[in-house]
C-alpha positions in Angstrom: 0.0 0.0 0.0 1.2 3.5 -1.0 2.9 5.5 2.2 -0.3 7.8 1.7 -2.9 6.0 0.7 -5.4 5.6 3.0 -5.9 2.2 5.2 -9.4 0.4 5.4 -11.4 1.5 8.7 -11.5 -2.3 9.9 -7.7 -2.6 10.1 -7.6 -0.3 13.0 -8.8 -1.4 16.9 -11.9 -0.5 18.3 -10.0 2.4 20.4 -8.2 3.3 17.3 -11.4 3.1 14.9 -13.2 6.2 16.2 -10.4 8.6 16.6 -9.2 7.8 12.7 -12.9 8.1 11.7 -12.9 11.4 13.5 -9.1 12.7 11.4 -10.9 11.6 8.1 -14.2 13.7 9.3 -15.0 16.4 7.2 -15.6 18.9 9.6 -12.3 20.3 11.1 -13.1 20.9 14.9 -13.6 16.7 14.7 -10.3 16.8 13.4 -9.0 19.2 15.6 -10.1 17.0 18.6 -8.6 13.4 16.7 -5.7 14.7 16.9 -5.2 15.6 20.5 -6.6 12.6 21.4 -4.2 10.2 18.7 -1.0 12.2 20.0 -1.7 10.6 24.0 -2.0 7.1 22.3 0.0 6.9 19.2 0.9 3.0 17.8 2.3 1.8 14.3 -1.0 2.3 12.6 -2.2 5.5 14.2 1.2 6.9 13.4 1.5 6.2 9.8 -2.2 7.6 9.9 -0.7 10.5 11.3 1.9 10.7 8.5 -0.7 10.1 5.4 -2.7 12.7 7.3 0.0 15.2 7.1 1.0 14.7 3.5 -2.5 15.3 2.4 -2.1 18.6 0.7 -6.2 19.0 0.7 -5.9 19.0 4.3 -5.6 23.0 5.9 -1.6 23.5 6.5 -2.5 24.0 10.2 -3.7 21.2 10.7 -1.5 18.9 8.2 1.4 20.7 11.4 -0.5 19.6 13.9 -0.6 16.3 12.7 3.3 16.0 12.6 3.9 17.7 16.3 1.4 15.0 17.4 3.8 12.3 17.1 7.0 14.1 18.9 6.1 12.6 22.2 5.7 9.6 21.4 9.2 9.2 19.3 10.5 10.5 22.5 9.3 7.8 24.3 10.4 5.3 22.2 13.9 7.6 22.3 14.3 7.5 26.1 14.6 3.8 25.9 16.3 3.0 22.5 19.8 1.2 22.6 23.2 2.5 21.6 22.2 1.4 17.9 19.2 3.7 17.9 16.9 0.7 18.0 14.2 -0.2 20.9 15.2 -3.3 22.5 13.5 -6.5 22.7 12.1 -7.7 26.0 15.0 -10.3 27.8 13.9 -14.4 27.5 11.0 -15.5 29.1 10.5 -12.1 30.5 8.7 -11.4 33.7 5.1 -9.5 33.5 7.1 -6.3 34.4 9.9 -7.1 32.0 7.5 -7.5 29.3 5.2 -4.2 30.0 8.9 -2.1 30.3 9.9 -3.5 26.9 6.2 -2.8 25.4 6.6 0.2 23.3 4.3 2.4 21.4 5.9 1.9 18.3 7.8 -1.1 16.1 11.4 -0.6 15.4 10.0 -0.4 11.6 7.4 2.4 12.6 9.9 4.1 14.9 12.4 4.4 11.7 9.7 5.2 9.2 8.4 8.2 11.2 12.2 9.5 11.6 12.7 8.9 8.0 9.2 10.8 7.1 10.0 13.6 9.2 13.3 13.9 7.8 12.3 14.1 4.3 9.5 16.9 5.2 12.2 19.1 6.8 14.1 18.5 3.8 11.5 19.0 1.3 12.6 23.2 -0.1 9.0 23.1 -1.6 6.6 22.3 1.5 5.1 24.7 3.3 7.4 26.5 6.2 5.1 25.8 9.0 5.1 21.9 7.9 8.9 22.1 7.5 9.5 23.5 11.3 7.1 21.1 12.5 8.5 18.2 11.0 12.4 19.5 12.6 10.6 20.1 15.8 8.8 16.8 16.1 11.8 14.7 14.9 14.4 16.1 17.1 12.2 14.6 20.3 14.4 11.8 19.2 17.5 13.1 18.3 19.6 12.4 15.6 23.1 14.3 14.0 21.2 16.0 11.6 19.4 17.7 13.8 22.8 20.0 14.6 23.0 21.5 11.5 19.8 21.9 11.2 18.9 23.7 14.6 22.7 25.8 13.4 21.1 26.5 9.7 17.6 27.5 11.6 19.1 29.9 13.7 20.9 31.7 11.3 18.0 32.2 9.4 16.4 36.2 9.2 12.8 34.5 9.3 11.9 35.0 13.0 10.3 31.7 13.0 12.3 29.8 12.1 14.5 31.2 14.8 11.7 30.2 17.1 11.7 26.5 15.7 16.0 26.9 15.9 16.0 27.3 19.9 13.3 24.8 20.6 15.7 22.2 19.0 18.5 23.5 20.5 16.7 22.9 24.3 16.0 19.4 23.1 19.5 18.7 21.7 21.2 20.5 24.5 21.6 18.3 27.0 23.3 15.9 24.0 26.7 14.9 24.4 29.2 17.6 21.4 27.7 21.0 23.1 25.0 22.6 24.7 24.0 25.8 22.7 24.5 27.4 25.6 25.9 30.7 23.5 22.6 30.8 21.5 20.1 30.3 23.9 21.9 32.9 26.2 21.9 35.1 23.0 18.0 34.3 22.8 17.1 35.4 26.3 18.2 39.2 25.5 16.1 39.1 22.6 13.4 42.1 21.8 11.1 39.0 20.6 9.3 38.1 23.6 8.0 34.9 22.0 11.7 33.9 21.2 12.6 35.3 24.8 10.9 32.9 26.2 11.3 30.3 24.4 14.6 30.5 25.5 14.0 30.5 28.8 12.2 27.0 28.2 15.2 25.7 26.0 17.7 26.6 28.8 15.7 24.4 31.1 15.6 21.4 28.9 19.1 21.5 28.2 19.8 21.9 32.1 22.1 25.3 31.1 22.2 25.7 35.2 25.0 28.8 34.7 21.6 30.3 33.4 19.5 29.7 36.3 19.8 33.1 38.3 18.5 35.2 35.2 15.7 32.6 35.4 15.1 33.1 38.9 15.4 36.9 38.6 12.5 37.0 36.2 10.6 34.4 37.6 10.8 36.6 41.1 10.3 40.0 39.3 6.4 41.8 39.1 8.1 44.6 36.5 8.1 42.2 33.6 5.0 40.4 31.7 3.2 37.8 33.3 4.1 35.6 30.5 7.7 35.7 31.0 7.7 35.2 34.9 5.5 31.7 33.6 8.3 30.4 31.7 11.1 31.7 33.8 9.4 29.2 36.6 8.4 26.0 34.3 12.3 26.4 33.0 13.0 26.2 36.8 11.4 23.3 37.3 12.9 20.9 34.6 16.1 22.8 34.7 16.3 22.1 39.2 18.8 24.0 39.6 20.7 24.2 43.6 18.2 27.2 45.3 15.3 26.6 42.7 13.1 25.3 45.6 13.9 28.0 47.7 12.6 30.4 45.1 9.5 28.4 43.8 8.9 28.3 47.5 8.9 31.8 47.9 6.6 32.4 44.6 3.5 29.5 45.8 1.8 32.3 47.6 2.8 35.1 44.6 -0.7 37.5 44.5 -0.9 36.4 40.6 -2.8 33.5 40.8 -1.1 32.1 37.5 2.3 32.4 38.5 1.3 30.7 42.3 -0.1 28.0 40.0 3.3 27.4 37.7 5.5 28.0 40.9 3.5 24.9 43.2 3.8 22.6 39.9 7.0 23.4 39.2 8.5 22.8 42.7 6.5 19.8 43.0 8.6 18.7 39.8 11.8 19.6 42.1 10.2 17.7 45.6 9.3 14.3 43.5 12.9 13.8 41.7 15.0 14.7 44.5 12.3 12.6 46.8 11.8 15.1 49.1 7.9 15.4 51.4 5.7 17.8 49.7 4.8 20.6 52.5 2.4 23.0 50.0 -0.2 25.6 51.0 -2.2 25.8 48.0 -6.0 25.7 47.5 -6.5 24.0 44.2 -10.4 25.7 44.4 -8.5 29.3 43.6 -7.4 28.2 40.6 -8.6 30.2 37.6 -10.6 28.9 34.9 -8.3 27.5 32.8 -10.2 29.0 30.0 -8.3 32.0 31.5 -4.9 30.3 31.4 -2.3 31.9 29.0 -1.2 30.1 25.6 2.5 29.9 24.8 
């Protein structure tokens, strides 16, 4: 069968059925809801629906993009347990029930490669649309690869601000890579006029755990004479970054008058609490939260 042609209904599970029914929907808020819903549970089949989804140049570029970022998390589940070779290991002989549910993941070793592949050749592709082109660099590099350098390097020197946005989101998930950090960029990124590249740096320094960048993140996060928006990020940076007086801060910022950033700070140090194993000792009424209709979008 042709990579996008489409596959019968009754070769999908009964979970899998509905949701592919919904993608092929004419009516794009049904399609707008499949996808959320195929990115939390995405297999061989759903995935190369996905794909075939994305290449459909009928289909509204939008939506073709957020086909592709769907997949990200789950290559980077399959990439957080992959072997040296890049492939996901089998489970052991005669494997135990806990052996076998470890080893059991979302994708095949064929899918796994055919998504990289697809990706690849979308990023690639000089005549597909730019938003489908920084989506596909953006999903891939959830598992990285060496190609993803150069093109994170040939994003960033790029005049499009966009594409310097898609450049340092690649460069927070390549950063904590062994053969550099981007730390020079991304620090160059957080003095940026663009707030949305601003803080996308912020986020990108936490991923890549740049710690030497940690107390401009906590003098933002602490500050009320900048935008809400970049306090937010400051703190979520925090928490993945966990960097030594990050709790102390977060601590301080759980009973912040801005709702929101009370919100991010108690997440975010529960983040911290969890890894390091520490007890949770929070004073936070979860009925103040706002309506997250209210919540801010990044």
């Amino acid at each position: 069968m042709p990579a996008d042609a489409k596959a019968p209904l009754d070769s999908f599970d009964e979970t899998s059925r509905p949701l592919v029914e919904a993608l092929r929907s004419d009516r794009p808020s049904a399609r707008e809801v499949a996808i959320q819903e195929i990115s939390e549970v995405v297999d061989d089949a759903l995935a190369r629906e996905l794909l075939r989804f994305a290449a459909d140049q009928e289909v509204p570029e939008e939506e073709r993009a957020a086909a592709l970022i769907a997949i990200g998390p789950t290559l980077q589940m399959c990439w957080e347990d992959e072997d040296d070779e890049g492939m996901l290991p089998p489970p052991p002989p005669n494997p135990s029930a806990f052996e076998e549910a470890f080893f059991d993941h979302p994708l095949s070793n064929e899918a796994y490669s055919e998504v990289q592949e697809a990706l690849r050749r979308v990023y690639h592709d000089g005549g597909a649309p730019k938003l489908l082109r920084r989506r596909a660099l953006e999903a891939a590099v959830r598992a990285p690869r060496d190609w993803h350098r150069d093109a994170a390097a040939a994003a960033w020197r790029s005049d499009d601000p966009e594409w310097r946005l898609t450049a340092v989101f690649t460069m927070g998930q390549l950063g904590g890579m062994a053969g550099g950090a981007f730390e020079e960029e991304i620090r160059t990124a957080l003095g940026d006029s663009d707030e949305r590249l601003r803080r996308e740096a912020m986020l990108a320094a936490g991923r890549a755990g740049l710690e030497e960048l940690a107390p401009e993140l906590m003098d933002v996060a602490t500050r009320t004479d900048v935008e809400r928006e970049d306090r937010l990020a400051a703190i979520e940076a925090l928490g993945e970054m966990m960097p030594d007086g990050a709790s102390e801060v977060l601590r301080g910022l759980v009973d912040d008058p801005d709702r929101e950033v009370a919100m991010m700070a108690e997440e975010a140090l529960e983040d911290i609490l969890l890894f390091s194993g520490a007890d949770l000792d929070l004073d936070f009424d979860p009925d103040d939260d706002p309506d997250e209709d209210d919540l801010p979008v990044f």
